[in-house]
C-alpha positions in Angstrom: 145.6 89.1 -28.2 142.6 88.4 -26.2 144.5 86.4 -23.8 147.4 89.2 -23.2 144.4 91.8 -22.1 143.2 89.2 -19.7 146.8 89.0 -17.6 147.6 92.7 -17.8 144.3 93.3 -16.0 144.5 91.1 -13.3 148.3 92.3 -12.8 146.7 95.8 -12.1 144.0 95.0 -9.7 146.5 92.9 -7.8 148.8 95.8 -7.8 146.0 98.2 -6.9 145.7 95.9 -3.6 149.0 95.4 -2.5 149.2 99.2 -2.8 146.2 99.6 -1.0 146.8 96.9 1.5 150.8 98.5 2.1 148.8 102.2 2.6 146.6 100.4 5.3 149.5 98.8 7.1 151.4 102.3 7.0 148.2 103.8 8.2 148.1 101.4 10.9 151.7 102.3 12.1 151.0 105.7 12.2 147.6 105.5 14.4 149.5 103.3 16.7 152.5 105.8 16.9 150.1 108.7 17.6 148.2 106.7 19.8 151.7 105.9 22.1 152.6 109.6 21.8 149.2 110.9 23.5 149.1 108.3 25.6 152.6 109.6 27.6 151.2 112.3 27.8 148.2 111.4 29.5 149.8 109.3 32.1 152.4 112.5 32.6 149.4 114.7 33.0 147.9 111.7 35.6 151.3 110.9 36.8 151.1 114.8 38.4 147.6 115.2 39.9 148.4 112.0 41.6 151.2 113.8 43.0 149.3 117.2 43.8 147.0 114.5 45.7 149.3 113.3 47.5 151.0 116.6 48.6 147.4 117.4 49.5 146.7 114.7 51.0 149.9 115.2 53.3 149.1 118.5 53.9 145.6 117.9 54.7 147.0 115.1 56.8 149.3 117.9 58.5 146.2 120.3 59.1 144.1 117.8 60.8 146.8 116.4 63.1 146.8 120.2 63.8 143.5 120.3 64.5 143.3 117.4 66.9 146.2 118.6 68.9 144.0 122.5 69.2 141.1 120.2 69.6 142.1 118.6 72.4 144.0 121.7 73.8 140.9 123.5 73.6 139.4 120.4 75.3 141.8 120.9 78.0 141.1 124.5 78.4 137.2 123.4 78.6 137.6 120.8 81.3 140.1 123.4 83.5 137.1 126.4 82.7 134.3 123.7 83.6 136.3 122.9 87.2 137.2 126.7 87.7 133.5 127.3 87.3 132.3 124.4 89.4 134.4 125.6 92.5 132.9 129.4 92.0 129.4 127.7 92.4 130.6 126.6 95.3 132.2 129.6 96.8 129.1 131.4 95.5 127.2 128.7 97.5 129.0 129.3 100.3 128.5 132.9 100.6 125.2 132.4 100.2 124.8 130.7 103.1 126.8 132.9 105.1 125.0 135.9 103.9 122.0 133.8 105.0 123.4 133.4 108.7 124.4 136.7 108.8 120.6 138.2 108.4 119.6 135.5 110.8 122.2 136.6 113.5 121.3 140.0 112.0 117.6 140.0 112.6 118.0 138.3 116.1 120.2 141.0 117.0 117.9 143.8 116.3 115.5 141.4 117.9 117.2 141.2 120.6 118.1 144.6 120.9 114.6 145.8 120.4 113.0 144.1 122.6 115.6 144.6 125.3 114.8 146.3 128.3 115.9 150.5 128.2 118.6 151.3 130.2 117.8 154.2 132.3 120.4 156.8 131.4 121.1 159.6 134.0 119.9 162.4 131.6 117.8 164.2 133.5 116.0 166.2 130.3 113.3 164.4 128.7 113.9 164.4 124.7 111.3 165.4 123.2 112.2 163.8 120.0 114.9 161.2 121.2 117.3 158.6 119.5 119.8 159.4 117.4 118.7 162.5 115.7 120.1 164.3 118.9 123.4 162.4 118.3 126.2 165.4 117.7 128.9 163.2 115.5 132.7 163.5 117.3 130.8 165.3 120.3 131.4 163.8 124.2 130.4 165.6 127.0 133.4 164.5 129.1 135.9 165.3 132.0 136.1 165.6 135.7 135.2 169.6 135.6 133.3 170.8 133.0 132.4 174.4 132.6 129.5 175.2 129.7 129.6 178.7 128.8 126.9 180.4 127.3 126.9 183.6 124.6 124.1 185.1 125.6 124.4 188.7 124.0 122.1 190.7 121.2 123.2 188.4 118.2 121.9 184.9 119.7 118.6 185.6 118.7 119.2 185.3 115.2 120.7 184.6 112.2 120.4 187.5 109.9 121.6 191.0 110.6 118.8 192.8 110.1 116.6 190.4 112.3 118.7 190.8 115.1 118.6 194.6 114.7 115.3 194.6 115.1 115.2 191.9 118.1 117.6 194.6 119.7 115.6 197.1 119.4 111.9 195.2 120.5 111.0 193.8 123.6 112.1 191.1 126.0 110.0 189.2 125.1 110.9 189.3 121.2 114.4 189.0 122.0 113.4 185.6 124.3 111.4 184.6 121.3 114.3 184.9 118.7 114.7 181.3 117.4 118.7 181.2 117.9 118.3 181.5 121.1 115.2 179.4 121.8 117.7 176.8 120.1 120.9 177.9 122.1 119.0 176.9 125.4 117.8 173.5 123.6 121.4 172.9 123.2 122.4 173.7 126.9 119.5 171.5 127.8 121.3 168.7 125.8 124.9 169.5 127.3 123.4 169.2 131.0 121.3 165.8 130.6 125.1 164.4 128.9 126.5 165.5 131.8 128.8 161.8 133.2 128.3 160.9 136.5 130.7 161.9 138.8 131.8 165.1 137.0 131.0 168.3 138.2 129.7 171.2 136.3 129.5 175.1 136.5 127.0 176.8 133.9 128.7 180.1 132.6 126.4 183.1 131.3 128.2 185.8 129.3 127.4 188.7 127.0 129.2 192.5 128.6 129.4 190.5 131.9 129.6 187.4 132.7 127.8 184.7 135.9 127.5 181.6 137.0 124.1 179.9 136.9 122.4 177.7 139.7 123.8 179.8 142.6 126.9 177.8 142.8 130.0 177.6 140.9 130.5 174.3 140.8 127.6 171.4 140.9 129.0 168.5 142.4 125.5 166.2 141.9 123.4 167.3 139.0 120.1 166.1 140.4 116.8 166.9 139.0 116.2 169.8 141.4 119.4 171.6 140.3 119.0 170.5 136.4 115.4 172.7 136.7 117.0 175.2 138.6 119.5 175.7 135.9 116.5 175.7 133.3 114.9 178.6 135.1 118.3 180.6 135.2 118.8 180.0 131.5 115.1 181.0 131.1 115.6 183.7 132.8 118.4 185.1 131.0 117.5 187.9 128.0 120.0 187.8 125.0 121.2 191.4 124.6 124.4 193.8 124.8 128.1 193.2 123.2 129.7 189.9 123.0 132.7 189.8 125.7 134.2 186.6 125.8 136.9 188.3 127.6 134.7 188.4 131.1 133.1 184.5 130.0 137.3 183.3 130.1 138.2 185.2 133.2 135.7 183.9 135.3 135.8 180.1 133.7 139.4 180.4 134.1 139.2 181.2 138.0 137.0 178.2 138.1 139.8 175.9 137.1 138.0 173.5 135.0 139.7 170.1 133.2 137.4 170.8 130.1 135.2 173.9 128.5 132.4 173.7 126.3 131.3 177.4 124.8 128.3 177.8 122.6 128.3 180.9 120.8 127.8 182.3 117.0 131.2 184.4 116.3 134.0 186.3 117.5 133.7 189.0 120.5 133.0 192.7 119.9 134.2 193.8 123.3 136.4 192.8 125.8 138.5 194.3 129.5 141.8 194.9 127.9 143.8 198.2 127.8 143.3 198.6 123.8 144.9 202.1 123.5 148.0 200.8 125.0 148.5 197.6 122.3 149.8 198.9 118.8 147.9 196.0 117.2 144.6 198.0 118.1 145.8 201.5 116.9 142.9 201.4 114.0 140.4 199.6 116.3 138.2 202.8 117.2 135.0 200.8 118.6 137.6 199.8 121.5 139.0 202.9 121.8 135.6 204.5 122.7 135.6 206.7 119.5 132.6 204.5 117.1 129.8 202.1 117.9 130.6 199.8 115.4 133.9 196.8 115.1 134.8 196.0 112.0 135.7 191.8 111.1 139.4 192.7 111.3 139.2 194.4 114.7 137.2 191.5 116.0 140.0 188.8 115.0 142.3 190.5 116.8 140.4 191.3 119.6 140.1 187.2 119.9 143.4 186.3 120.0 144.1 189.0 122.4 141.8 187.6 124.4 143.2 184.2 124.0 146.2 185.8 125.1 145.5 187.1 127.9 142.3 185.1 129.3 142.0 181.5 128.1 142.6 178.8 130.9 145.4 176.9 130.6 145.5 173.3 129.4 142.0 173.1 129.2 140.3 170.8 126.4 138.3 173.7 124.6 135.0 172.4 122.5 132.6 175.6 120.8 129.6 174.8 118.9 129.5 177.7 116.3 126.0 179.0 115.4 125.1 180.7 112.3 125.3 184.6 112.0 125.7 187.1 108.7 129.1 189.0 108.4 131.2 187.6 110.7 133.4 184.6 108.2 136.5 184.6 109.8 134.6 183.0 113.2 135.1 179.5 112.2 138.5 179.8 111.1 139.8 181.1 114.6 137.8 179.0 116.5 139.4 176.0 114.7 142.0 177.0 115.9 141.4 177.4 119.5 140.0 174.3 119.9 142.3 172.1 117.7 145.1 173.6 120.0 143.7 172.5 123.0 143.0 169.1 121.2 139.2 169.9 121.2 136.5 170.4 118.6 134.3 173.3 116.8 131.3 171.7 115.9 128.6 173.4 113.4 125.7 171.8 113.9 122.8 171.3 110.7 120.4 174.0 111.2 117.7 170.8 112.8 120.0 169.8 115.6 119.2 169.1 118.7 
């Protein structure tokens, strides 16, 4: 009996290992299984972020050979910009120098030109202030007869109305004093020392009547002599009465001259016509002996009346317009004239000559 207890136990413990040692084995089978299972699954998950590399690596690839071909058309562009750049420093350079020799030849010109000898001119007037301030732009004393006619009546003394009212009413002297016409006389002064040689020249005064100046109707050599002479005609000459320009064309026009220069300050106020007869003039009671007065509608047509009867015949007309209150429509008939005649109307700045 003691024996039997002896093999039953060791039958158990073996049993108990081979169970044991079969549980292990299974165990075994069943880590490794797992183990193969995960293990796909890792090299899937590897298998694609290799690929995503790749794809990035190709696109990355893609991108840069992009970049090199912008790179070196952007070089290109640099190395064209560079050349375009070089060649406007040069230009530049160029024109530098130029502008350089231009100054030289610039400053040896005025140089030259100052210390050049004066050409005697043959004014005859000494200006009193010279150069180019007595310059009139688009103004040439030219032509092979010139006649200068000069307004001479009441409203060349000045500018304003009410100044030349009371000029009217002082004495000569005042009236000689009035500084439009101390500046009318400047400006024949500066006609007669423009005069070209060879031409001949008559000097026209007119205000209700109108005479030549100098004692001759035409001057044939404007010497010095006959320049002063003419300067103590226009001296003596008092600015007063009505303005007839009427008697200042009749008398130029007799004179047959190739070109006519008249300074005055506005249209006429009187003038030789037979008004009562012309139905234009039918309002105009100032030249119908019935007022003292002409209104600024009377006077326009008084001009071209006078035009149309008096003014010389293809005759280059030039005015220089003065300044005088209530008289606007002046410069627009005047233009006129002269533009007809292909001349000019010049109104001179208040500082000229």
């Amino acid at each position: 009996m003691a024996v039997r207890r002896k093999s039953e136990g060791f039958n158990l413990a073996f049993l108990d290992i081979m169970s044991c040692g079969l549980g292990a084995v299974i165990l075994i089978f069943m880590l490794v299984k797992h183990n193969v299972e995960k293990s796909d699954l890792e090299i899937d998950l590897l298998s694609a972020d290799i690929s995503r590399l790749q794809q990035q690596e190709q696109e990355l690839e893609t991108k840069l050979g992009a970049l090199k071909g912008f790179s070196a058309s952007e070089a290109e562009m640099l190395a064209k910009l560079k050349d375009q750049i070089a060649s406007l420093q040069k230009s530049i350079s160029k024109s530098q120098k130029s502008v350089v020799q231009k100054e030289d030849q610039l400053a040896a010109l005025k140089n030259s030109i100052k210390n050049a000898p004066r050409a005697q001119t043959e004014d005859v007037v000494a200006d009193d202030r010279g150069g180019e301030e007595n310059y009139l732009m688009g103004l040439k004393v030219e032509g092979a007869r010139i006649t200068i006619m000069v307004d001479s009546s009441a409203s060349m003394t000045d500018e304003k109305l009410l100044d030349v009212i009371r000029r009217k009413n002082g004495t000569i002297s005042e009236k000689k004093r009035g500084p439009k016409w101390v500046r009318t006389k400047k400006i024949v002064h500066w006609f007669l020392a423009r005069i070209p040689k060879g031409s001949q020249v008559s000097l026209i005064s007119y205000n209700n009547q109108a005479k030549t100046l100098g004692g001759v109707q035409w001057i044939r050599n404007l010497s010095k002599n006959m320049t002063q002479r003419l300067y103590m005609d226009v001296d003596k000459l008092i600015p007063q009465g009505a303005t007839n320009l009427q008697k200042g064309l009749e008398l130029a026009k007799g004179l047959k001259p190739t070109d006519l220069y008249v300074i005055t300050d506005g249209l006429p106020t009187d003038g030789t016509s037979r008004y009562a007869s012309l139905n234009p003039f039918a309002s105009c009671s100032s030249l119908l002996g019935s007022a003292k007065t002409i209104s600024g509608e009377c006077r326009v047509k008084l001009f071209r009346q006078t035009l149309q009867e008096s003014s010389p015949r293809g005759v280059k007309v030039n005015v220089v317009l003065l300044p005088i209150e209530g008289d606007p429509a002046a410069s627009n008939e005047y233009w006129r004239w002269t533009s007809n005649t292909g001349g000019l109307l010049i109104s001179p700045a208040a500082n000229w000559p």
